[in-house]
N, C-alpha and C positions, 0 to 999 in steps of 0.2 A: 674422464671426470666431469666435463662438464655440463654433458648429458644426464648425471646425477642430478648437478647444482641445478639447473632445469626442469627437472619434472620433482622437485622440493615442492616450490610453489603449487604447481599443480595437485600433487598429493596431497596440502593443507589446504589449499580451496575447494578439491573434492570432500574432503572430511568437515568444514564445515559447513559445505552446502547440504552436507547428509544430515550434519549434527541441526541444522537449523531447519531439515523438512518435519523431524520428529518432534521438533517444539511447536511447529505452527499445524500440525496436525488435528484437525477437529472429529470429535466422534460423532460419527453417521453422515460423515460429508464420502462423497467417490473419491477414488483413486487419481482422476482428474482433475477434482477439485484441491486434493490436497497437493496436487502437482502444484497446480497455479499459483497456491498461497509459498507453495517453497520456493518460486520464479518471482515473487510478486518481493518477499524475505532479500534474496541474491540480491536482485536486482536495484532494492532502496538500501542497502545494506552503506552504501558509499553516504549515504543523506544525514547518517546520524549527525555526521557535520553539518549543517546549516548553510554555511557557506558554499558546500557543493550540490545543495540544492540551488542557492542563487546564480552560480555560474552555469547551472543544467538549464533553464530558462524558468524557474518558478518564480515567482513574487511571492514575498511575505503581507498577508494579508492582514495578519493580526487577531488576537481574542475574539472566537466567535462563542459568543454568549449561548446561541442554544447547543454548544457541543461540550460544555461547562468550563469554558474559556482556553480552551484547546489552542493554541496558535495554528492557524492553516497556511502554509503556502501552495498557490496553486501555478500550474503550467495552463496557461490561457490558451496556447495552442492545441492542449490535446483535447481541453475540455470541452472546447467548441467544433471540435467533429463529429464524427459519429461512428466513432472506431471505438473498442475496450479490450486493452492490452493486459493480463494480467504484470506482467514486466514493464509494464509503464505507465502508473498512476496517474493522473490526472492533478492528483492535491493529497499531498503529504499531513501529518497531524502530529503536530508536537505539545510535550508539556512543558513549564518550569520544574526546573527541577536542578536545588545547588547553586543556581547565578548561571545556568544555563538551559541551552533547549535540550531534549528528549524526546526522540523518535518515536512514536505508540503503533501509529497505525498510516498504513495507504488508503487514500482514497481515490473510489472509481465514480466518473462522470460523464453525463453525456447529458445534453440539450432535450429539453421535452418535446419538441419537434420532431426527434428523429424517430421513427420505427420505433413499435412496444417489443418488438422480438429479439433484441440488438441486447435490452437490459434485461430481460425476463430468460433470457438464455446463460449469462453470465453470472459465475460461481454463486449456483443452487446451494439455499441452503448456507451462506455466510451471510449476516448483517441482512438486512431490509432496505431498500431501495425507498428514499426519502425524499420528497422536494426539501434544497436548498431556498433557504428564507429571503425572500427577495430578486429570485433569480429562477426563470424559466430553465432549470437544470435538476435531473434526478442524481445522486449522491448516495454512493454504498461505500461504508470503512468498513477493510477487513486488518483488524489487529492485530497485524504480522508482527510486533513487536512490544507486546505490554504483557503477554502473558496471558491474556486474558481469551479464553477458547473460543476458535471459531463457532462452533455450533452454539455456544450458550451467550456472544457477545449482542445478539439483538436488535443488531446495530447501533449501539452506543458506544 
């Protein structure tokens, strides 16, 4: 029996790691890409809370104005290397929503200093690679949680 009660779990977070790769699915991305975005989904899935982004090492940074007042927390350590993990965002993107925050989207970061090939290789085809306002760092959100299609998101 308790070889049952054990692969429960497992059986529910295989169904909705399935159920949530066909929601973040964008039309005319690879098969690769739509990997990442379901690893990128798993992986923040624990953030909707807020709180367990503060305790994973992000800081709340608060309404950034050019993102249409988006709350962002960011993880200062990832952003500053030059590594792009799809399973480990750099800066999270929340809304109000109810008296609380609401998860939309991850974002990916990496320093303008580092290599063009690092960010120009990294999920084709989602969102546009943008300078962050103020800050020698390129910034791509992909919408793994608003709904809103990758292919048609524009990076907004």
């Amino acid at each position: 029996m308790k070889r049952f009660v054990h692969s429960i779990p497992v059986a529910v977070a295989s169904v909705l790691f399935l159920a949530g790769s066909v929601v973040v699915r964008g039309d005319g991305l690879s098969a690769s890409v739509n990997q990442q975005l379901a690893q990128a989904r798993a992986a923040s899935a624990t953030y909707h809370d807020p709180s367990a982004a503060l305790a994973d090492g992000y800081i709340e940074l608060g309404p950034n104005p050019a993102e249409g007042d988006a709350i962002e927390f960011l993880n200062v350590g990832r952003a500053m290397d030059c590594t792009l993990d799809a399973a480990h965002p750099e800066a999270l993107r929340y809304v109000e929503s109810g008296g609380s925050l609401r998860l939309i989207a991850v974002e990916y970061g990496i320093p303008m200093a580092c290599p063009d090939e690092i960010r120009e290789n990294f999920l084709p085809g989602v969102g546009e690679w943008e300078p962050e306002a103020g800050v020698p760092v390129w910034m791509k959100p992909a919408f793994v949680w608003s709904g809103t299609s990758q292919a048609d998101s524009g990076g907004n």
